[in-house]
BATI-436494 format. One record per residue (C-alpha): z, x, y; residue number from 1; residue in one letter. Coordinates in steps of 0.25 Angstrom, whole numbers, plus 5000, padded with zeros to 4 digits. Last residue first. Layout:
<sites>
zz|xx|yy|seq|type
Z|X|Y|NUM|a
...
</sites>
This chain:
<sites>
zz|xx|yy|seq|type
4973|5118|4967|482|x
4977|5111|4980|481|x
4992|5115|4984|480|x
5005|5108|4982|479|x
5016|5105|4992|478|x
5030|5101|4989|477|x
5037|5094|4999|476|x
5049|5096|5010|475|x
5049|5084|5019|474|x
5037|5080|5028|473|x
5033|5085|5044|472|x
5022|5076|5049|471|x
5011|5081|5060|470|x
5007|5068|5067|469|x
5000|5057|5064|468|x
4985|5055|5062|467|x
4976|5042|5056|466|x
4963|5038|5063|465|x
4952|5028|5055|464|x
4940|5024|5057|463|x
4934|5013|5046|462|x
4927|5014|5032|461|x
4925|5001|5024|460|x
4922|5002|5009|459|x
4919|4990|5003|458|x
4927|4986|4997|457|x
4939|4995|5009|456|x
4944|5005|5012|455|x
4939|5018|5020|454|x
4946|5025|5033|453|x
4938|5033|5041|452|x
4945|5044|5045|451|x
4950|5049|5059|450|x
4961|5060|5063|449|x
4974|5057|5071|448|x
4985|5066|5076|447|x
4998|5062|5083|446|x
5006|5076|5085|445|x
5020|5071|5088|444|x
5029|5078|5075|443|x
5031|5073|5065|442|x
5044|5075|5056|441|x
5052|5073|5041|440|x
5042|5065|5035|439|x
5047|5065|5021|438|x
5047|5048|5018|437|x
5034|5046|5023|436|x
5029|5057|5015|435|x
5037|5054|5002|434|x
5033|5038|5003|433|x
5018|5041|5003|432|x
5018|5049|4990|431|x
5018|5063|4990|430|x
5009|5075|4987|429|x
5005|5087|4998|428|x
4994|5098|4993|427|x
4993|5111|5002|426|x
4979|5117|5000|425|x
4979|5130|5006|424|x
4991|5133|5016|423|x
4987|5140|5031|422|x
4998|5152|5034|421|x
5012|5147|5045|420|x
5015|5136|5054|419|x
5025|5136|5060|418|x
5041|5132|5058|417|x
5045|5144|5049|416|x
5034|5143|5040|415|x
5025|5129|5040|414|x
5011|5135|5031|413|x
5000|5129|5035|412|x
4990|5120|5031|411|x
4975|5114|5034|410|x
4968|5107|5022|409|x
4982|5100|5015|408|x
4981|5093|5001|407|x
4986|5078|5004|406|x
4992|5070|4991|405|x
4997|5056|4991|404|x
5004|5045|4982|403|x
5006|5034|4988|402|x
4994|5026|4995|401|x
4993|5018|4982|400|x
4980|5021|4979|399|x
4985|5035|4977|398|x
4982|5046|4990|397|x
4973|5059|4989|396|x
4972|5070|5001|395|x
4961|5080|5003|394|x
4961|5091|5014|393|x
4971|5088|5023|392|x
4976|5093|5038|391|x
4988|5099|5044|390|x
4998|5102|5032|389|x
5009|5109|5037|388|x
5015|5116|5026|387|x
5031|5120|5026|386|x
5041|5133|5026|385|x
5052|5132|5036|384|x
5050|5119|5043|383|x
5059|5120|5056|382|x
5048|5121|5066|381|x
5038|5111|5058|380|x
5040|5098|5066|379|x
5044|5105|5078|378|x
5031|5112|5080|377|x
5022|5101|5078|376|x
5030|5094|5089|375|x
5040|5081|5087|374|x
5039|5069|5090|373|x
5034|5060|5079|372|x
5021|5055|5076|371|x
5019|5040|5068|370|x
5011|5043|5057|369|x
4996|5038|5058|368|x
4985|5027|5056|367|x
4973|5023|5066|366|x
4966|5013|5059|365|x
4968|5006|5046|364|x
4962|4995|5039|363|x
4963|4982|5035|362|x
4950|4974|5031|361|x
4938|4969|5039|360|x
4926|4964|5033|359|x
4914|4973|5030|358|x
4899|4969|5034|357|x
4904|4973|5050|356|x
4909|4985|5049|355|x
4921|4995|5043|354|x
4929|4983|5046|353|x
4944|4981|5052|352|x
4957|4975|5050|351|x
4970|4981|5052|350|x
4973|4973|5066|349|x
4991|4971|5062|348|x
4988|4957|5057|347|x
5000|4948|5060|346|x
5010|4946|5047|345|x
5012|4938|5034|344|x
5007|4949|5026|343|x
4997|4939|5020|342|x
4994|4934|5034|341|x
4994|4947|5038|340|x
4984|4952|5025|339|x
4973|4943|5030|338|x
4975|4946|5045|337|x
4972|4961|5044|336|x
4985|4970|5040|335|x
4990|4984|5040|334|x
5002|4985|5036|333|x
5014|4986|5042|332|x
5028|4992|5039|331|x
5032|5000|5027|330|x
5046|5009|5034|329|x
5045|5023|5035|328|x
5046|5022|5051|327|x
5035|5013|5052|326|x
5026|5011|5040|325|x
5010|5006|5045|324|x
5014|5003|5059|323|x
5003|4996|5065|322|x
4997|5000|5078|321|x
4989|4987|5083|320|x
4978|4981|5082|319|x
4974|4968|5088|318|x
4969|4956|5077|317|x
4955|4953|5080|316|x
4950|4953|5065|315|x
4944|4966|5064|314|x
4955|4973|5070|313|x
4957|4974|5087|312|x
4961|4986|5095|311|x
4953|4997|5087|310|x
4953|5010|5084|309|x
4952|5019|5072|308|x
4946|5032|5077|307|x
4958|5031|5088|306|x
4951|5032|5102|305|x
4965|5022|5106|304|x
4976|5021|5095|303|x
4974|5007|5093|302|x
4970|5006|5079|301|x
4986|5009|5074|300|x
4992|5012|5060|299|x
5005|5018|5061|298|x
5012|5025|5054|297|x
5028|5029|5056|296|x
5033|5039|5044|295|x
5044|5045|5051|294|x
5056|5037|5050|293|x
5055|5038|5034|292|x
5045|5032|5024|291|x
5039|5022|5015|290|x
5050|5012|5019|289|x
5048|4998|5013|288|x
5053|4986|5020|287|x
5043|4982|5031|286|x
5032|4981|5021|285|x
5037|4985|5007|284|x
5033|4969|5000|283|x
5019|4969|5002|282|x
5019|4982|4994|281|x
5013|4997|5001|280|x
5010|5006|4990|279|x
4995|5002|4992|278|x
4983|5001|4984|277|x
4969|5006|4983|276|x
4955|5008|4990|275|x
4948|4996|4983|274|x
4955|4989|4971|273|x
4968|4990|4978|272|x
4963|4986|4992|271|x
4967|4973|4992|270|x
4980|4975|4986|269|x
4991|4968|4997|268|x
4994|4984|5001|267|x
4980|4986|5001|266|x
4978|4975|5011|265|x
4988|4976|5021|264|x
4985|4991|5025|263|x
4998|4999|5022|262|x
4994|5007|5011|261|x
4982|5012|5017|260|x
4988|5016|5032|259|x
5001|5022|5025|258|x
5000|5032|5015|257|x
4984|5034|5018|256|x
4982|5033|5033|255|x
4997|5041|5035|254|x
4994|5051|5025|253|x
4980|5053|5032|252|x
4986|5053|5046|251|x
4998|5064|5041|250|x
4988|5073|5034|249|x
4978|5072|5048|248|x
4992|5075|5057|247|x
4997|5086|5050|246|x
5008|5086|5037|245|x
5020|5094|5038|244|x
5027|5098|5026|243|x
5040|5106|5023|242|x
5041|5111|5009|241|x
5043|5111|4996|240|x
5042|5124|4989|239|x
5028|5128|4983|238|x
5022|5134|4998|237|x
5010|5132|5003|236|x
4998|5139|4995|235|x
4991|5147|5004|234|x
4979|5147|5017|233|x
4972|5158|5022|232|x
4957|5156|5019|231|x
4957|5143|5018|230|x
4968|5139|5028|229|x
4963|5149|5036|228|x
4949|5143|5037|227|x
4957|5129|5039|226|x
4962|5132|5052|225|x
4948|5138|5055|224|x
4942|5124|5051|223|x
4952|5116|5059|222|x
4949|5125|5073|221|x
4935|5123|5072|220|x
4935|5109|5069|219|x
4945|5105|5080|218|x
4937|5115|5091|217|x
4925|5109|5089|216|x
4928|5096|5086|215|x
4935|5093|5099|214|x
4940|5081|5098|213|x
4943|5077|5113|212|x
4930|5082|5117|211|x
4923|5073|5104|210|x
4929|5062|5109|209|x
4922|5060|5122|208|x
4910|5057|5112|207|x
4916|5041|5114|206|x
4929|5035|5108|205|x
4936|5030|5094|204|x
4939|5043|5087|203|x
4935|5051|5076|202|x
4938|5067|5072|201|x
4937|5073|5058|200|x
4939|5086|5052|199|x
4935|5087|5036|198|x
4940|5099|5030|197|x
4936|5105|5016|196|x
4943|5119|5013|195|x
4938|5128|5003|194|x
4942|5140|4993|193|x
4933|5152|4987|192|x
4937|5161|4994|191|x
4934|5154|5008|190|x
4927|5142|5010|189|x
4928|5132|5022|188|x
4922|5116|5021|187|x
4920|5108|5034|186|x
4918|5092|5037|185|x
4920|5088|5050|184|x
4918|5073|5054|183|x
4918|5068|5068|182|x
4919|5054|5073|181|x
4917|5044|5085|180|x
4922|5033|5087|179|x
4917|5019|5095|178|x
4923|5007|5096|177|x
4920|4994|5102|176|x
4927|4981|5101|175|x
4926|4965|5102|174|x
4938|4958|5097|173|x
4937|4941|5098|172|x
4948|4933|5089|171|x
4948|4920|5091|170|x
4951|4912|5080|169|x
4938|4913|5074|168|x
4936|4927|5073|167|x
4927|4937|5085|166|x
4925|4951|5081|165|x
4915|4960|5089|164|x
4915|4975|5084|163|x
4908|4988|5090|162|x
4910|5000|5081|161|x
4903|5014|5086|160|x
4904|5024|5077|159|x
4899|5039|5081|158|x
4900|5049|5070|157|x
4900|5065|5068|156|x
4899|5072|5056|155|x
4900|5087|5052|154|x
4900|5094|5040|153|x
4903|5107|5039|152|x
4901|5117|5026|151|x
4903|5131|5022|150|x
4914|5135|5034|149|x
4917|5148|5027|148|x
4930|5155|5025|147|x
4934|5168|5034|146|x
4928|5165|5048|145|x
4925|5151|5051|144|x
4923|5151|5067|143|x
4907|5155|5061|142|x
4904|5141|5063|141|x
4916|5132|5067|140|x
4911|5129|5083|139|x
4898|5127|5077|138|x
4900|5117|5066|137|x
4908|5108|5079|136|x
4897|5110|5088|135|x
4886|5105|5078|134|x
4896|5092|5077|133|x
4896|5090|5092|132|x
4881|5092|5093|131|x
4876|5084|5082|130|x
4883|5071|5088|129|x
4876|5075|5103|128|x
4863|5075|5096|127|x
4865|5062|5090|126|x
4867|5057|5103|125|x
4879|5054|5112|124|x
4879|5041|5122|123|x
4883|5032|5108|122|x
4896|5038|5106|121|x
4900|5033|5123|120|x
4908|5046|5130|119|x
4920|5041|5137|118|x
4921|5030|5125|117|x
4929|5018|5127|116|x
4936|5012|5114|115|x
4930|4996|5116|114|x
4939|4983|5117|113|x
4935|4968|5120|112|x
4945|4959|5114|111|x
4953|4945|5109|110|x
4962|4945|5099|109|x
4966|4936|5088|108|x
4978|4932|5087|107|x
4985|4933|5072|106|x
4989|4922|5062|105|x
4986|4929|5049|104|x
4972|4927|5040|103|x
4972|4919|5029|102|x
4966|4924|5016|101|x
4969|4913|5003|100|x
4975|4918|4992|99|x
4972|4915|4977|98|x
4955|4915|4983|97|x
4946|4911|4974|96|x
4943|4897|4980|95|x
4941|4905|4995|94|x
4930|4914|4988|93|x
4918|4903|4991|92|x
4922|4900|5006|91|x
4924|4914|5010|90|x
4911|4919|5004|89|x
4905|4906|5009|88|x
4909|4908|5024|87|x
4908|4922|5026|86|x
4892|4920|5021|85|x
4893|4909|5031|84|x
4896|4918|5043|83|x
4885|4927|5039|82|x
4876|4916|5038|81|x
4879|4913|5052|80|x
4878|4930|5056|79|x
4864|4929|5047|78|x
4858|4916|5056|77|x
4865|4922|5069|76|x
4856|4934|5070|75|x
4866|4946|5071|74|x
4861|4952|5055|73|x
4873|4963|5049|72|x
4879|4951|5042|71|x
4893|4950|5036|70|x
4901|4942|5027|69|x
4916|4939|5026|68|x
4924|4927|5018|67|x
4940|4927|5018|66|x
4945|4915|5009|65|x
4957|4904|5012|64|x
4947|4892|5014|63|x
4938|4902|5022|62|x
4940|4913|5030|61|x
4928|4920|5038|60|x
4924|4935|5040|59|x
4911|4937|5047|58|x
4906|4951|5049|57|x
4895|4955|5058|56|x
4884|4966|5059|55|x
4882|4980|5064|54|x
4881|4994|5056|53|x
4876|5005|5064|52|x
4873|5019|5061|51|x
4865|5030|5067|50|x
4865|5044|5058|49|x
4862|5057|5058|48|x
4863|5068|5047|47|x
4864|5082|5041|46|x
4863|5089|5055|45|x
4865|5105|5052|44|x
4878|5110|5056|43|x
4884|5114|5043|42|x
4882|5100|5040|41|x
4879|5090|5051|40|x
4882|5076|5050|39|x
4879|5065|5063|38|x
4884|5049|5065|37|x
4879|5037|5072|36|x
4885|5026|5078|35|x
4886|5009|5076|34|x
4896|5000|5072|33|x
4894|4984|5075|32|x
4904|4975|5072|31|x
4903|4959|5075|30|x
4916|4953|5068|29|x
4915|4937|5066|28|x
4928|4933|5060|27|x
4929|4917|5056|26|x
4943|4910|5052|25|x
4944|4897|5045|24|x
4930|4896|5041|23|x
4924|4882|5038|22|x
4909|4884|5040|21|x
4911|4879|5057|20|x
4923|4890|5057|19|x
4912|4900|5051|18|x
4901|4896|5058|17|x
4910|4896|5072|16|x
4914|4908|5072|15|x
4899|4914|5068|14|x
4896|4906|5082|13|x
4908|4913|5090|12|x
4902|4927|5086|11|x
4889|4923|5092|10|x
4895|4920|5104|9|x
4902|4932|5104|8|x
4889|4941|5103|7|x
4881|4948|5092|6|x
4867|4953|5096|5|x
4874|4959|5108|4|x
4880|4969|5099|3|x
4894|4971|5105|2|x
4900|4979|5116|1|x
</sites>
């Protein structure tokens, strides 16, 4: 699965140089991530691209101190001197240190796991990448009848990540996953106005994904929903009103309201200075309720072919769905080993890295609102006048991850139970304690959409799902983008 330039007997020696050195606790984490990637514009090929970035990251903990260094060289002589970089940068920061890092009590795991593709990323050539994305333009061009398509941009990626971590109390995880991603990007004029949509599909899995996706047809549909958006589509309604959010606005409220804010180390400030804050306090877990009986997230890397998939972190601890806020109430963070022993908990398998030269922090996965049980069609039967708001155009968030602001891309009018004329521009303000306090409904349609997640000095960007269902809030008032 592995380069067989770097084997477990050679992982076992690094071990052993940093116990032998004076380590309490050596990480040696083989990753290699490899693929290509392909741009067009408009249909004509903009760029090609092979990538592969392959090396090893040693993390040690000396006298109190966490030490990391990394080497893209195999041969033993730069993977020992790797180890005892680790070692002294550790070693010669542990007197400056107020607090000293320890790692929870956990039990390691021990595994071989691979996503199985039906049709292997690698087996399709570049060719066969140019061909999907020239389909996809083609099925829109001259499908556009009343604004104009002026631009699309298409990209398509294939990543392969293959991972070997092995730590000195026993931990062993060897993984393979591959994903595959498509990007959309397509502007639409009419009289003057525009809309920008960017439609995205990822998955863990082979080129079999690209049936069950249906670009084609996805794009095609989409962009004519939005053509009468732009050409057709009002102001909604000054009066407050019932509002239902789709699955893509609920999956990004629910990665920035609840993912960020609940990950272990922003709430304890380490990321102040870098991506921002939290509202979450120490002190609110497991006390304070953000929200009502409906607002369930959960945060979970198992959900098989998910684009953010895995069954063990970075530091062999298992994953596991994680309930970020469980019926309203504050529950669990997300955590790596350092911040459950200042938590005094077990790690929850947050932690992962971007690549090899880049240690691992807490991060998210799979994150979405809990569904409920109800049909589309029962959740807006009784809503008289209302806006469903299906997709998003731009969106803003405080550091704090509480104040918020969504301006809708696709959305309708709700009259009498169904859905009526497209609405321009719907803008929706509130803080994250209003909208998990106002949802009054959802209904069963779990949906999830990839990103790629950045945080991070330096910046470290990782695959990402997050989806829910359609959610049915309170009466508010909307706005609309001027």
């Amino acid at each position: 699965m592995y380069s067989l330039s770097f084997s477990e007997e050679l992982a076992l020696s690094l071990l052993d140089r940093g116990l032998t050195l004076g380590a309490k606790y050596v990480e040696v984490r083989f990753q290699d991530d490899y693929g290509y990637g392909v741009s067009l514009r408009n249909n004509k090929l903009m760029s090609v691209g092979v990538t592969r970035t392959r090396g090893v990251g040693i993390r040690v903990i000396v006298d109190g101190s966490l030490g990391f260094a990394a080497t893209n060289s195999l041969s033993i002589e730069d993977l020992y001197k790797a180890v005892d970089k680790a070692f002294t940068r550790a070693k010669a920061t542990a007197r400056l240190r107020k607090n000293p890092i320890e790692f929870s009590e956990e039990k390691p795991g021990r595994a071989k796991y691979r996503v199985v593709e039906k049709e292997q990323l690698m087996d399709f050539k570049i060719e066969d990448a140019i061909s999907t994305l020239s389909g996809i333009y083609k099925s829109v061009e001259g499908e556009i009848k009343e604004a104009k398509l002026v631009s699309m941009v298409e990209s398509l990626s294939v990543h392969i990540q293959e991972k070997m971590i092995m730590t000195s109390e026993g931990g062993y995880v060897e993984s393979r996953i591959p994903r595959l991603f498509i990007s959309i990007g397509s502007t639409l004029i009419y009289g003057g106005r525009s809309i920008q949509r960017f439609k995205e599909f990822g998955a863990s899995g082979g080129w079999e994904l690209i049936d069950e996706w249906r670009p084609e047809q996805v794009v095609l549909s989409d962009l004519k929903n939005l053509e009468k958006v732009l050409v057709k589509g009002t102001a909604p309604p000054s009066d407050k009103v019932d509002v239902v959010l789709g699955p893509e606005v609920v999956g990004l409220i629910a990665h920035e309201s609840s993912g960020h804010p609940m990950e272990a180390d922003r709430i304890l400030g380490r990321e102040a200075a870098q991506a921002g804050e939290s509202y979450v306090k120490p002190e609110m877990i497991g006390r304070r309720k953000i929200g009502n009986q409906h607002a369930t997230v959960i945060e979970d890397p198992t959900i098989p072919g998910s684009y953010g998939f895995y069954l063990y972190d970075d530091e062999c601890i298992r994953a596991r769905p994680r309930y970020l806020y469980k019926e309203g109430l504050i529950n669990e963070p997300l955590h790596n080993r350092h911040t459950a022993w200042i938590f005094k908990t077990s790690s929850n398998g947050a932690a992962r890295a971007m690549n090899y030269a880049l240690e691992p922090i807490i991060r998210m996965s799979n994150t979405y609102i809990a569904p409920g049980d109800l049909s589309f069609e029962e959740l807006i039967e009784d809503i008289e006048l209302g806006i469903y708001v299906k997709s998003y155009m731009e969106w803003n968030i405080d550091d704090a991850r509480w104040n918020q602001r969504y301006v809708g891309l696709e959305a309708y009018v709700i009259r009498g139970g169904e859905l009526a004329e497209p609405v321009l521009n719907p803008v929706l303000e509130f803080t994250t304690e209003w909208f998990y306090s106002n949802i009054v409904g959802k209904d069963r349609n779990l949906e999830f959409h990839p990103r790629t997640c950045g945080k991070g000095e330096p910046s470290q960007g990782v695959p990402v799902w997050f989806g829910g269902p359609n959610v049915r809030l309170g009466k508010m008032r909307v706005g609309v983008l001027k």
